[in-house]
Structures are given as structure tokens and as C-alpha cells.
TORKOL-4160 file (C-alpha; in steps of 0.2 Angstrom, whole numbers, padded with zeros to 4 digits, m for minus):
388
<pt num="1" X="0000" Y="0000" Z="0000"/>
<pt num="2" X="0008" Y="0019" Z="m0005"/>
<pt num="3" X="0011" Y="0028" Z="0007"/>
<pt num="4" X="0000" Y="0046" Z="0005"/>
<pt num="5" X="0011" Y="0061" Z="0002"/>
<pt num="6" X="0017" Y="0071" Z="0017"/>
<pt num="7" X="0013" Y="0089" Z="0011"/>
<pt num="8" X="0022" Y="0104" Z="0020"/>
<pt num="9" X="0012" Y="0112" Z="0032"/>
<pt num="10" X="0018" Y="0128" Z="0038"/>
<pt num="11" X="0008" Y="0138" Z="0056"/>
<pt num="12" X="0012" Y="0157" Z="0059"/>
<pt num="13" X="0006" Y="0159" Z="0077"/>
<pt num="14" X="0002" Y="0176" Z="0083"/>
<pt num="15" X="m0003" Y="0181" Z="0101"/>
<pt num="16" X="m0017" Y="0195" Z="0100"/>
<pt num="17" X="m0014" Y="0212" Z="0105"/>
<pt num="18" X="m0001" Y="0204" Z="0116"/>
<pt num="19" X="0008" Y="0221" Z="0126"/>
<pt num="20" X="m0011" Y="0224" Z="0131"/>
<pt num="21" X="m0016" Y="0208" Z="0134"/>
<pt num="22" X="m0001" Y="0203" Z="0145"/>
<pt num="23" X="m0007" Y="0218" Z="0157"/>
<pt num="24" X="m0026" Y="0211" Z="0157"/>
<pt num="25" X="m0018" Y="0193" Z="0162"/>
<pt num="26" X="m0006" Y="0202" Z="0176"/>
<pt num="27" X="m0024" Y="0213" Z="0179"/>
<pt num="28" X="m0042" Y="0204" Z="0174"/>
<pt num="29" X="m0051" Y="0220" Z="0179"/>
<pt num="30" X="m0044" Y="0227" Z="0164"/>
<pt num="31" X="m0052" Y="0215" Z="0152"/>
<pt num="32" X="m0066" Y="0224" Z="0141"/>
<pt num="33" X="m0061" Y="0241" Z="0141"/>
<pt num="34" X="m0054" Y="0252" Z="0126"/>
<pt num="35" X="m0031" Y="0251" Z="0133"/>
<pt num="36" X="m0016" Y="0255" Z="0124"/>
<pt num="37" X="0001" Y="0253" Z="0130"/>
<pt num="38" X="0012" Y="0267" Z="0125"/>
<pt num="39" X="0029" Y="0269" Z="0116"/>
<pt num="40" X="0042" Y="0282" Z="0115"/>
<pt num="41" X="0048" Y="0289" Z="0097"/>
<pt num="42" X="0063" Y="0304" Z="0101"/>
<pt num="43" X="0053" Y="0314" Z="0113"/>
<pt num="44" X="0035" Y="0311" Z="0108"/>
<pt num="45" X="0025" Y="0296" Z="0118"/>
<pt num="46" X="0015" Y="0285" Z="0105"/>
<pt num="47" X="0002" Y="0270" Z="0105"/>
<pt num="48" X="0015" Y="0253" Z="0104"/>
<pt num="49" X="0000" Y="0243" Z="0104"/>
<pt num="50" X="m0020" Y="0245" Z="0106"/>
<pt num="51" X="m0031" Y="0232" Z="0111"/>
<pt num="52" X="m0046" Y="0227" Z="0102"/>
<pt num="53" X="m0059" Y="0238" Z="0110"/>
<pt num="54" X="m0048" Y="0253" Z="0108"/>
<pt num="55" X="m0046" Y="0249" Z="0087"/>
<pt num="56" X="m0065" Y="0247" Z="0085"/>
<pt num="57" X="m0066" Y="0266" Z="0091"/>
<pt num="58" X="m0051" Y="0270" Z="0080"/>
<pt num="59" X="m0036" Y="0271" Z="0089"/>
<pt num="60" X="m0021" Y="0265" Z="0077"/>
<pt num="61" X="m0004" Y="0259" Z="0081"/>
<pt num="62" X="0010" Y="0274" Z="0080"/>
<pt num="63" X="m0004" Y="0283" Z="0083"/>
<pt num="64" X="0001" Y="0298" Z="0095"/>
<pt num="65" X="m0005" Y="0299" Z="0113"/>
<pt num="66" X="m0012" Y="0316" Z="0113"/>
<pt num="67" X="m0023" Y="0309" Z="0097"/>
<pt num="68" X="m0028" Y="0294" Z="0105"/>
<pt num="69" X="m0034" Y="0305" Z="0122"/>
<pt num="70" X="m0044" Y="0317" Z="0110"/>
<pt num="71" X="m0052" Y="0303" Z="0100"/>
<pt num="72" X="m0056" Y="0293" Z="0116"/>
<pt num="73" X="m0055" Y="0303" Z="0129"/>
<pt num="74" X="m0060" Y="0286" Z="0142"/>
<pt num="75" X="m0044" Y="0278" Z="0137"/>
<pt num="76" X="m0034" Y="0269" Z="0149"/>
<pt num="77" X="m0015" Y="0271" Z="0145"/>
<pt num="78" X="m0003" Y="0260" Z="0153"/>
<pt num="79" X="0016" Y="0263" Z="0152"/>
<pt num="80" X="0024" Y="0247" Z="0144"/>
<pt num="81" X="0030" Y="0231" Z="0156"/>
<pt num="82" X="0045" Y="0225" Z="0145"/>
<pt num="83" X="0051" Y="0213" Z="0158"/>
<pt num="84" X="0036" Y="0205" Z="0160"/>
<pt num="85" X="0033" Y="0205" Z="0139"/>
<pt num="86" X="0051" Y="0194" Z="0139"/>
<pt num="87" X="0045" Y="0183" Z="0152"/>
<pt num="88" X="0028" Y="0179" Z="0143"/>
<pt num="89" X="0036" Y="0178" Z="0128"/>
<pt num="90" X="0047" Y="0162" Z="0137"/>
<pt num="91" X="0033" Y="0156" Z="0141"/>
<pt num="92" X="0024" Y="0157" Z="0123"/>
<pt num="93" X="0041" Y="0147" Z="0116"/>
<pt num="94" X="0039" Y="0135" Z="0129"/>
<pt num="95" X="0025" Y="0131" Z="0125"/>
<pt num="96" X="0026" Y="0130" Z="0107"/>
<pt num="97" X="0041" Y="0119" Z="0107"/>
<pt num="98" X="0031" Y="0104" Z="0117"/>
<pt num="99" X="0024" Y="0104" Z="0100"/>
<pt num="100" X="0038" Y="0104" Z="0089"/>
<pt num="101" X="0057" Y="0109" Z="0087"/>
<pt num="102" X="0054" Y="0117" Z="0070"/>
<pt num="103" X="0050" Y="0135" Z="0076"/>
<pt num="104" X="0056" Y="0152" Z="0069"/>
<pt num="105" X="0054" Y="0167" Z="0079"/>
<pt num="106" X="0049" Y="0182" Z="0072"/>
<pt num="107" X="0045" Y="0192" Z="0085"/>
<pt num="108" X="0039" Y="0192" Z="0105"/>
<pt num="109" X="0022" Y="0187" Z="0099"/>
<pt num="110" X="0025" Y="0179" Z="0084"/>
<pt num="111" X="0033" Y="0163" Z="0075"/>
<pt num="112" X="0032" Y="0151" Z="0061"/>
<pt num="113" X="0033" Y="0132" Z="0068"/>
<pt num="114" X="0034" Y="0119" Z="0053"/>
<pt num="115" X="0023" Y="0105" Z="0057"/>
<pt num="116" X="0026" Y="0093" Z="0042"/>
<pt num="117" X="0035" Y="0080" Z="0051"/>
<pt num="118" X="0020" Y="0079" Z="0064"/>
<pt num="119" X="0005" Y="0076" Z="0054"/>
<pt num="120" X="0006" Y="0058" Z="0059"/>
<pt num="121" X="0004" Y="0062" Z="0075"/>
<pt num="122" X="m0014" Y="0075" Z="0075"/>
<pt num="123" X="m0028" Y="0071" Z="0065"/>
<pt num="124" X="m0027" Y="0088" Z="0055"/>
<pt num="125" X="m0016" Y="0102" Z="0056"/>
<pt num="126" X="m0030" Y="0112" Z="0061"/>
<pt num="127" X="m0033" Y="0102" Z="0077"/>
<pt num="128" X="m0014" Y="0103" Z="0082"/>
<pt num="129" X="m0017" Y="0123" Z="0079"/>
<pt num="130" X="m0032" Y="0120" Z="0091"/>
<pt num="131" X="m0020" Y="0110" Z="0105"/>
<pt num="132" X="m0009" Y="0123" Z="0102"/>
<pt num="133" X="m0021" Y="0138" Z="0106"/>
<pt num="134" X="m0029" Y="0130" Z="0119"/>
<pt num="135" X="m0011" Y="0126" Z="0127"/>
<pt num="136" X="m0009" Y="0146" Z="0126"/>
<pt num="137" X="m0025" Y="0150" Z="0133"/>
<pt num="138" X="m0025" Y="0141" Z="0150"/>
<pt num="139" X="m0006" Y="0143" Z="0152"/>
<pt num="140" X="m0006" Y="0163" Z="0148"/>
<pt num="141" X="m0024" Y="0168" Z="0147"/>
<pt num="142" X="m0019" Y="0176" Z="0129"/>
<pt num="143" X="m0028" Y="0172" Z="0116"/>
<pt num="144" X="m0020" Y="0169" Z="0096"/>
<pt num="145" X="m0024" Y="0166" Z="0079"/>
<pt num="146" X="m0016" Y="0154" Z="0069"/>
<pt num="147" X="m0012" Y="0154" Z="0050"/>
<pt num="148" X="m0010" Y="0136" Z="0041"/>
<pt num="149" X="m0004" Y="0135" Z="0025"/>
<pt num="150" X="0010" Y="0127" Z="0013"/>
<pt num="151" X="0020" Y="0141" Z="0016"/>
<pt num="152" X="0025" Y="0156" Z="0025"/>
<pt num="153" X="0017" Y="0172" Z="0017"/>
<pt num="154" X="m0001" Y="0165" Z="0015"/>
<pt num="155" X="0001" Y="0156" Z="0035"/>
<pt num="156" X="0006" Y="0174" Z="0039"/>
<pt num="157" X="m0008" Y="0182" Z="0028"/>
<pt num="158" X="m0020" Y="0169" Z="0037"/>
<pt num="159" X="m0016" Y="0174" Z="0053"/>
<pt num="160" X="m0021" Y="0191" Z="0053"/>
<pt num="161" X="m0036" Y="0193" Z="0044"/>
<pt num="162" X="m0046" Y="0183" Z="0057"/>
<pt num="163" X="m0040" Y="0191" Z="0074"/>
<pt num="164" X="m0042" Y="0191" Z="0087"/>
<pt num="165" X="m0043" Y="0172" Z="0090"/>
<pt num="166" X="m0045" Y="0164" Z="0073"/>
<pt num="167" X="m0038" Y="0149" Z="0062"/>
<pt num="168" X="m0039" Y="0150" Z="0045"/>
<pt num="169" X="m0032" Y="0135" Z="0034"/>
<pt num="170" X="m0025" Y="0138" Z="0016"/>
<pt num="171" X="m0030" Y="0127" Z="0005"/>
<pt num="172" X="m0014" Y="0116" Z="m0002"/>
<pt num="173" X="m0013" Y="0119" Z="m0021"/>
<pt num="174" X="m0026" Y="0134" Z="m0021"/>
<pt num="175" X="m0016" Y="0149" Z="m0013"/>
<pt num="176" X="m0017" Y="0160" Z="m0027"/>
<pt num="177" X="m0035" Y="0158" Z="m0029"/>
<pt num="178" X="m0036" Y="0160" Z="m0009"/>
<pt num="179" X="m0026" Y="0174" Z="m0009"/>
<pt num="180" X="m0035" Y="0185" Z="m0023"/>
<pt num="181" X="m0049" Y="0196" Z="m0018"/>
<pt num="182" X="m0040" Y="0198" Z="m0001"/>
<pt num="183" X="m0034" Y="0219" Z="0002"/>
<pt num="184" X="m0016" Y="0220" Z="m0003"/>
<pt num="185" X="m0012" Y="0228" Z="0014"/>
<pt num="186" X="m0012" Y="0210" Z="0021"/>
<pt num="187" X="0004" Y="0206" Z="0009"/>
<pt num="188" X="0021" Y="0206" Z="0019"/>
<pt num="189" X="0032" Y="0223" Z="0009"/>
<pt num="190" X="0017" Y="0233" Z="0002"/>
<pt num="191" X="0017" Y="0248" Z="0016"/>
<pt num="192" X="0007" Y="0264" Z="0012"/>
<pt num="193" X="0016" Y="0274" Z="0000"/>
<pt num="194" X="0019" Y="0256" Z="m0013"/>
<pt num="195" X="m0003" Y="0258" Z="m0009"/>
<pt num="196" X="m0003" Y="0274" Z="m0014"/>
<pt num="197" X="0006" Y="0271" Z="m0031"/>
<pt num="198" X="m0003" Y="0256" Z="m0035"/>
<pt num="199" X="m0022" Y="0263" Z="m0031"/>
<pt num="200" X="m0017" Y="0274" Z="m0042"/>
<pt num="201" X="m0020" Y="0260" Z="m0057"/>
<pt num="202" X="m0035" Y="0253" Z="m0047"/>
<pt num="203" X="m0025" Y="0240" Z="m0041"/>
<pt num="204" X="m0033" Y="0236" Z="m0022"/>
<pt num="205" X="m0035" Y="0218" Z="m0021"/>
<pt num="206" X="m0019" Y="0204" Z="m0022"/>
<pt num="207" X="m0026" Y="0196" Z="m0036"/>
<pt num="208" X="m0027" Y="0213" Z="m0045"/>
<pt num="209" X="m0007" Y="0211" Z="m0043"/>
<pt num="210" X="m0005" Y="0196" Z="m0048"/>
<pt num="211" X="m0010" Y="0199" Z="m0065"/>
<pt num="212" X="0004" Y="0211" Z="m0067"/>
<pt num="213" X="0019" Y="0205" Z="m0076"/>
<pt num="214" X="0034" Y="0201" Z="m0065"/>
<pt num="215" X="0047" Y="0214" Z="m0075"/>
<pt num="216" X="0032" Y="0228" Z="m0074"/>
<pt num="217" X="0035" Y="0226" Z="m0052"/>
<pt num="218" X="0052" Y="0224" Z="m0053"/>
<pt num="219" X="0053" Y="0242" Z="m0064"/>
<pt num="220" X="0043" Y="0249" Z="m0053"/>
<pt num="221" X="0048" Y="0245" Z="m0036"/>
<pt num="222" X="0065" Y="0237" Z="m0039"/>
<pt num="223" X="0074" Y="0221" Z="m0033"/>
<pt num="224" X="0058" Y="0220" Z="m0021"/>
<pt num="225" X="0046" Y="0221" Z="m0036"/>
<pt num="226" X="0051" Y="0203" Z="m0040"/>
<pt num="227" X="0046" Y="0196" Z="m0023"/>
<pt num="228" X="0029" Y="0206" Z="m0022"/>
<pt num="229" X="0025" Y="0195" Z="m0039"/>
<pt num="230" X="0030" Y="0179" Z="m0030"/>
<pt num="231" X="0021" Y="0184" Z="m0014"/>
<pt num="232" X="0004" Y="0190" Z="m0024"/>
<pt num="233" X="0004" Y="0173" Z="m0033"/>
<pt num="234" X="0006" Y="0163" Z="m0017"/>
<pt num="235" X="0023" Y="0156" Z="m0020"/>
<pt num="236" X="0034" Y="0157" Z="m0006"/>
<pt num="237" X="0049" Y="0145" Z="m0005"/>
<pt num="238" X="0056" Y="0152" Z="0012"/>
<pt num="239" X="0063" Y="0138" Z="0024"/>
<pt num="240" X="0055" Y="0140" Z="0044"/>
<pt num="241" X="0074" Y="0143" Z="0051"/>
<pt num="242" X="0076" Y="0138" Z="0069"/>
<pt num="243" X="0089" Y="0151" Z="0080"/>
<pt num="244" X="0103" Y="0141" Z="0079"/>
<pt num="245" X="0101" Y="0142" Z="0060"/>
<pt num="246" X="0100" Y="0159" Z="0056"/>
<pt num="247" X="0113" Y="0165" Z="0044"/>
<pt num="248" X="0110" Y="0186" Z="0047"/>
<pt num="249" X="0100" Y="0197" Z="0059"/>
<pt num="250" X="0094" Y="0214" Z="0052"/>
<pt num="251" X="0083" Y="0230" Z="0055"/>
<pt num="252" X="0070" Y="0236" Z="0044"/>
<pt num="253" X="0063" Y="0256" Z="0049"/>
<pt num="254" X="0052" Y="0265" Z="0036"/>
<pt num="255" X="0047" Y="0284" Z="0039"/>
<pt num="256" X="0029" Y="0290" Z="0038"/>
<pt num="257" X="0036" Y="0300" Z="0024"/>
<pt num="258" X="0050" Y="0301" Z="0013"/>
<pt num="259" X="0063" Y="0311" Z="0020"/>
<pt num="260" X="0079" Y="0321" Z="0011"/>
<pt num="261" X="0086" Y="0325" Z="0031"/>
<pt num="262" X="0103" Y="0318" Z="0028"/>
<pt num="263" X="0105" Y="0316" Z="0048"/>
<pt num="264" X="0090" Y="0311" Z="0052"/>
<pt num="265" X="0092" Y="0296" Z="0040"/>
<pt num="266" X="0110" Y="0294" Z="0047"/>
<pt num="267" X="0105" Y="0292" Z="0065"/>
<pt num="268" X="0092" Y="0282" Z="0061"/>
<pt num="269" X="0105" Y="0270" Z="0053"/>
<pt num="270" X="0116" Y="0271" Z="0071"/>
<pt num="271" X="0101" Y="0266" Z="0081"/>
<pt num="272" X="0097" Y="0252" Z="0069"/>
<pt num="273" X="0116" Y="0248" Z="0068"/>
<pt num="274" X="0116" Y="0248" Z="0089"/>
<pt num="275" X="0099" Y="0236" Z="0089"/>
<pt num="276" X="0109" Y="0223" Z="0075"/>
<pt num="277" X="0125" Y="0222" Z="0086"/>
<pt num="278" X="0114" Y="0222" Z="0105"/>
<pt num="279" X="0104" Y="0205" Z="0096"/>
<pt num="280" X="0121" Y="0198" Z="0091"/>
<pt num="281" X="0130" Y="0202" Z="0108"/>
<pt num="282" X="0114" Y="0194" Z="0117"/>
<pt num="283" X="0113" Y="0179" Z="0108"/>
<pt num="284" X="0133" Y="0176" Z="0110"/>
<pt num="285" X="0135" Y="0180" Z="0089"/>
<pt num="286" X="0146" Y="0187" Z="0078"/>
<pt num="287" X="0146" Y="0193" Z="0061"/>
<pt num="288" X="0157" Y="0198" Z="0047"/>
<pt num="289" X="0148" Y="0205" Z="0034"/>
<pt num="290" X="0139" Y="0222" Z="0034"/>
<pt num="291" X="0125" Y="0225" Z="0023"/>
<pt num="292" X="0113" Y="0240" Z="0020"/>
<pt num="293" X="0099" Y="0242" Z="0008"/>
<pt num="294" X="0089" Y="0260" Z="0005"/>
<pt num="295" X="0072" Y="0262" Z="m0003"/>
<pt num="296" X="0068" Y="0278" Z="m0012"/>
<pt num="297" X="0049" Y="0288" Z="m0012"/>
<pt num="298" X="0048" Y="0280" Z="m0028"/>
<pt num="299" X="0050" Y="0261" Z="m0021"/>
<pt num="300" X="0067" Y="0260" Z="m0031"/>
<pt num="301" X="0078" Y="0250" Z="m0018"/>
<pt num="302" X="0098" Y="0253" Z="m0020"/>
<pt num="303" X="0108" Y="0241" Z="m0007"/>
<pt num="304" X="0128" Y="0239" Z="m0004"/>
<pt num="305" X="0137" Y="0224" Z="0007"/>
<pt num="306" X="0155" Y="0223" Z="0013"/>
<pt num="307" X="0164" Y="0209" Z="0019"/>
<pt num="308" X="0176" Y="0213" Z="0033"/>
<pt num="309" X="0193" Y="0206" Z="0037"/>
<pt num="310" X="0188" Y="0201" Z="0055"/>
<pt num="311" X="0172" Y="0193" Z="0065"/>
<pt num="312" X="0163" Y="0207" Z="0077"/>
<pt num="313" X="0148" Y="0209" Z="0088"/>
<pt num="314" X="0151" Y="0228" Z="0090"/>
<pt num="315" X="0144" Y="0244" Z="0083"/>
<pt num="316" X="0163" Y="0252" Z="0083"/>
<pt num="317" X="0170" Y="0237" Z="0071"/>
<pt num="318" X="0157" Y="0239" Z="0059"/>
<pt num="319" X="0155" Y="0259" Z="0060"/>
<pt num="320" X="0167" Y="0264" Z="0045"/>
<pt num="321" X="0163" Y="0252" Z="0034"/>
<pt num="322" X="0145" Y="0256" Z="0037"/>
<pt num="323" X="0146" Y="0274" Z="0036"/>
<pt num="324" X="0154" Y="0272" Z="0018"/>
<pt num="325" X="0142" Y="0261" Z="0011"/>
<pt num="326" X="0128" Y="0272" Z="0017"/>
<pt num="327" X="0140" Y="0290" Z="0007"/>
<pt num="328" X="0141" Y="0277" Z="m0008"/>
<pt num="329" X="0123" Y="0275" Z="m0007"/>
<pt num="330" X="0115" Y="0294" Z="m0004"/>
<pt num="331" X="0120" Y="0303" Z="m0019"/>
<pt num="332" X="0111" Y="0292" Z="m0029"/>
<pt num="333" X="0093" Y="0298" Z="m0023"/>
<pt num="334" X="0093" Y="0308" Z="m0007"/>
<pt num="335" X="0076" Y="0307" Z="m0003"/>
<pt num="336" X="0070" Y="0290" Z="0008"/>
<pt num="337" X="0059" Y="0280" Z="0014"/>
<pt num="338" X="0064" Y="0262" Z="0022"/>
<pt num="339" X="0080" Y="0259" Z="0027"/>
<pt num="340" X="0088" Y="0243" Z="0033"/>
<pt num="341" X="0104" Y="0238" Z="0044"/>
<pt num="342" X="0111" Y="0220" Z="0044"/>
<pt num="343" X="0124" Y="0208" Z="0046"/>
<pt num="344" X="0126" Y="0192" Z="0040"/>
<pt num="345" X="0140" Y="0176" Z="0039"/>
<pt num="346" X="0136" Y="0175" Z="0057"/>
<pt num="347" X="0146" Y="0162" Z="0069"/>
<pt num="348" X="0146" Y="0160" Z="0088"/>
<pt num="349" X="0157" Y="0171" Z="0101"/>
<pt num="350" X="0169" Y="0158" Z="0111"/>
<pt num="351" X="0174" Y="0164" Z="0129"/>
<pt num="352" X="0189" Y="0171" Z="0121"/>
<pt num="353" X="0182" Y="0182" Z="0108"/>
<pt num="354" X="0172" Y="0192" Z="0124"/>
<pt num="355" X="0190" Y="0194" Z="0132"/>
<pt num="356" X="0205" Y="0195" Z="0118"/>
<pt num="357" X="0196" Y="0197" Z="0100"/>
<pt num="358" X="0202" Y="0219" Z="0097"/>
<pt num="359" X="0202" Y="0222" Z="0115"/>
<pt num="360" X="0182" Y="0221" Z="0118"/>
<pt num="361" X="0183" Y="0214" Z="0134"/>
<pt num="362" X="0178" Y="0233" Z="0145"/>
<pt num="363" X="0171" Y="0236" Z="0128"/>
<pt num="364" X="0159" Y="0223" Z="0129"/>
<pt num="365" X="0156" Y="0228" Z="0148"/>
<pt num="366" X="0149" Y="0245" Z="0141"/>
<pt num="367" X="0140" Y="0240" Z="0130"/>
<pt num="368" X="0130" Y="0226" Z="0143"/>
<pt num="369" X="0128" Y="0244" Z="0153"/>
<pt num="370" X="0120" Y="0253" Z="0137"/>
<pt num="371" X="0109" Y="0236" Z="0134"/>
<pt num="372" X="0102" Y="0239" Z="0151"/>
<pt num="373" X="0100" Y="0256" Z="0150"/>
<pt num="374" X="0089" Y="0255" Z="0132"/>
<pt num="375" X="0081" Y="0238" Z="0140"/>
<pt num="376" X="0072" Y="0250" Z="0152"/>
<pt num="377" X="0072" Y="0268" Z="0146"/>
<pt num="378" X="0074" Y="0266" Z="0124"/>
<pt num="379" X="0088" Y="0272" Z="0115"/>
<pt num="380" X="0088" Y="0291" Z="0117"/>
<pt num="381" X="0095" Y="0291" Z="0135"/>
<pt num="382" X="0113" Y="0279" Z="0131"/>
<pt num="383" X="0120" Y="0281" Z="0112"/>
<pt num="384" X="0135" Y="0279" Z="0106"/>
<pt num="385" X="0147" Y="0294" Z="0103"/>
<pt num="386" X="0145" Y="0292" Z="0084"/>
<pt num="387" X="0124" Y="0294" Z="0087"/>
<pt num="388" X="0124" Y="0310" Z="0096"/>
């Protein structure tokens, strides 16, 4: 007798709301009312994350403060609990990994776990998603919603357009067809400006893109253009890569609006630098290749890479060759709108990289000082001398 085909099965799980909803599971009373837990951008508070009742009366992430007080004047504002996010988010993992060793994270609230080689065991993957809510709910009192699909872009897509605590399978071998009267707001890289342009052609739905030719993207929005096409079409070859796999870590930041503030984009690209090299320093990593990529008000993307003579973890190795990658780059547009930082060819840090490797060792003290510092208070209170 054949065997039956084992077809790959891919889960984004995403906690819902999950700054505010750890608050209301550290304080029921707060269940049911309109809360947002603020952020800090430079010296202006913003909304980091509203809960569900506080949307449905319009209050938006990066929203301001003083907005989301004038629009609902009731709301409760709570400062953000990092600690107690990171130890939820431990939890959340933990949980997740009775269930499989296949998990990416992607965020505190958000992985892709590749269930392929469990299907044996559960009779669907919609009833492991189940167990795996379920798990959630009784251990956390969070709720999630759960993507399935074949791969990564429509299990992401699945998960979010049925929050708060949904499951949405994809059918296997009908993804575009799934995919195409859904907004093109739920595709991963089309942010508002790309929106803009293409609303501009009537194009509103991700089958309305999916008819576009693959050079026609790629001319419009650059090296990005071609993954759009794949990702509007439902194709999505990407692997779920565990920690221990990971090759790069990088930082993505896009302004509300294009900018041509040449110092404004550079220290922007020294705080994102400083977040690349505090995830490698935390996670005993090092790097040796720099890379940064820019994308223009016209979605044309211009990106350099430089392979350095030496492994590092630390913003002050990297720094020159990042800051002439980034002169390399400016003169060619000058007016931006997303910017990203990595670094890839990543190895581990033995104990004798932390003490002899350039003389980081009271370097490396420092910098645990700074983490600390930004841990509690952002990034405005403890920089570098090159970000001031």
C-alpha cells in the first residue's frame, strides 16, 4: 500500500494584541475596556500597541498619545512592562516547542513552527493549531490566531485577517485563488506609500497584482518588485529557520514620509546599527559581513554589502565600513523611505572572543551597561558617541 504524500504544512502563530493583553492577564479587571500601551519615538509618547476595543473606536498603532486621548478621551494608557513581555514571551516558546522543534521566531508574539513532520501524529493540522491555542489560553490567558498553509506568506496572511482568535487554513494547491480578492495591505512589503502608487492603477486587491507581469513590479519597485510577484501569486519558498540556524540578523525602519534629512536618515541607521549588534551580543553571535539596503519615495531599492577582514559583535568594528556604504549610497537619490541595517555570515562568540578578540573585553562591559540602559528607558537616554 503507498504511502500518502506528506505535504508541508507551515503555522504562523500570533498572540493577539499581546503588550495589552499581557497587562489584562497580570490585571483581569482590565479585560473589556478600550487600553493601549504606549511607546516612545525621540521625545513624543505613541500608542505601541492598542487592544481590540480601543481599534474598534479608531485608535491606530503609532498613533500619538495626545490623538488617541482626544479621539477617546476614556482611554486607559498604561506605560509598557518590557520585563514582563520577555518573560511571557518564554513562556509562549515553551510552549510552542512541546509541539515541535521546528520554530522560527519572528518576533515576542510571533513565530512560524513547521509542522510537516508531525502530521502523523494529529488528526489535522487544524486540530494541532487547536491544542496549540488551547495550550496558550489556559497557560497565559492570551488568546491567538493561527495561520496554516504550505508556506510562509499565506500562513502569515491567514493569521491576521481573522484576529483576534481565529484559524484559517489555506487550502494546499489553491493559494493564489485563496489569496485573490483579499486587500493588498495584508501582503508582507506593500506599506502605504507602494498603496498609494498602485491605487493609483486601481489595483486594491492581491489578485489585481497578480496579473501584473513580474518585470512591470520589478521596474517599478525594484529588486523587491520581483518578490511582491511571488508573494501575490502565493509562492513562497522560504525555509522555517530555527535560531541556531539563522545566517543574518537585520533592522528594517520606514518613515511616515519620505525624508531628504541627511542626519535624520543617518541616525536612524546608528540606532538600527546599535539594535543589529545588542541581538548579536545577546545571543553570543558574531558577524562579518555588513550590509545595508535603502528604498527611495519611488520604491526603487539601492543596497551595498562589505565583507570585513575580521568577525565582530560591536557597533565600533562595523561603523566605518557602514558609514561608507551608506555616502556610496546617498548621492544616488537623497530622498528616503525604508531603510535597513544587517549583518550576515554569522558564527558563535567563544569565551575568548568576549576577552582578547580587538580588546572588547571593557568594551563589551559597556555595552552590557547601554543594553540595560535602552532595556528600560529606549535608545535616546545611552548612544554611542557616533549617534549623538
Amino acid at each position: 500500500m503507498s504511502r500518502k504524500k506528506t505535504i508541508r504544512t507551515i503555522l504562523h502563530v500570533s498572540l493577539d494584541a499581546f503588550f495589552v493583553a499581557v497587562e489584562q492577564a497580570l490585571k483581569p479587571s482590565l479585560r473589556g475596556q478600550p487600553i493601549v500601551v504606549c511607546g516612545r519615538l525621540v521625545n513624543k509618547q505613541i500608542v505601541a500597541c492598542p487592544n481590540y476595543e480601543a481599534r474598534r473606536l479608531g485608535i491606530r498603532q503609532a498613533m500619538s498619545i495626545s490623538q488617541a486621548r482626544l479621539i477617546v478621551p476614556q482611554i486607559i494608557i498604561l506605560n509598557a512592562s518590557y520585563n514582563y513581555y520577555e518573560k511571557f514571551s518564554e513562556e509562549f516558546f515553551k510552549i510552542l516547542s512541546r509541539f515541535t522543534d521546528h520554530i522560527e521566531p519572528v518576533s515576542l508574539d510571533q513565530a512560524y513552527i513547521d509542522i510537516t513532520d508531525q502530521q502523523e501524529n494529529w488528526i489535522s493540522p487544524e486540530f494541532m493549531a487547536n491544542e496549540i491555542k488551547k495550550a496558550i489560553y489556559k497557560e497565559l490567558e492570551i488568546t491567538s490566531s493561527i495561520g496554516i498553509a504550505n508556506n510562509k506568506v499565506c500562513a502569515f496572511i491567514a493569521s491576521q485577517i481573522n484576529k483576534p482568535n481565529g484559524i484559517i487554513y489555506v487550502p494546499w494547491g489553491k493559494e493564489k485563488t485563496w489569496l485573490q480578492n483579499k486587500p493588498i495591505a495584508y501582503l508582507p512589503g506593500i506599506g502605504p506609500r507602494t498603496r498609494a502608487i498602485l491605487a493609483k492603477t486601481n489595483i486594491n486587491t492581491i489578485g489585481q497584482l497578480a496579473c501584473l507581469s513580474k518585470e512591470l513590479l520589478i521596474q517599478t519597485f525594484g529588486s523587491c518588485g520581483q518578490t511582491i510577484w511571488y508573494f501575490a501569486n502565493g509562492i513562497d519558498n522560504r525555509q522555517v529557520i530555527t535560531p541556531g540556524q539563522s545566517k543574518s540578523v537585520s533592522r528594517t525602519f520606514s518613515y511616515k514620509y519620505p525624508t531628504t534629512d541627511r542626519d535624520l536618515v543617518l541616525s536612524t541607521f546608528d540606532n538600527m546599527l546599535a539594535k543589529v549588534c545588542g541581538h548579536l551580543r545577546k545571543n553570543h553571535k558574531k558577524g562579518q559581513t555588513i550590509f545595508i539596503r535603502l528604498v527611495n519615495a519611488n520604491g526603487v531599492t539601492y543596497s551595498r554589502q562589505k565583507k570585513l577582514d575580521f568577525t565582530a559583535f560591536n557597533e565600533l568594528d562595523f561603523y566605518p565600513t557602514f558609514r561608507k556604504l551608506i555616502y556610496e549610497i546617498w548621492p544616488m537619490s537623497r530622498e528616503f523611505k525604508t531603510i535597513s541595517v544587517g549583518v550576515s555570515c554569522l558564527t558563535r562568540q567563544s569565551k575568548q572572543d568576549n576577552i582578547f578578540e580587538h580588546s572588547f573585553y571593557k568594551l563589551k562591559q559597556i555595552q552590557s551597561a547601554i543594553n540595560k540602559i535602552r532595556y528600560h528607558y529606549g535608545f535616546s537616554p545611552a548612544q554611542s558617541g557616533f549617534s549623538l
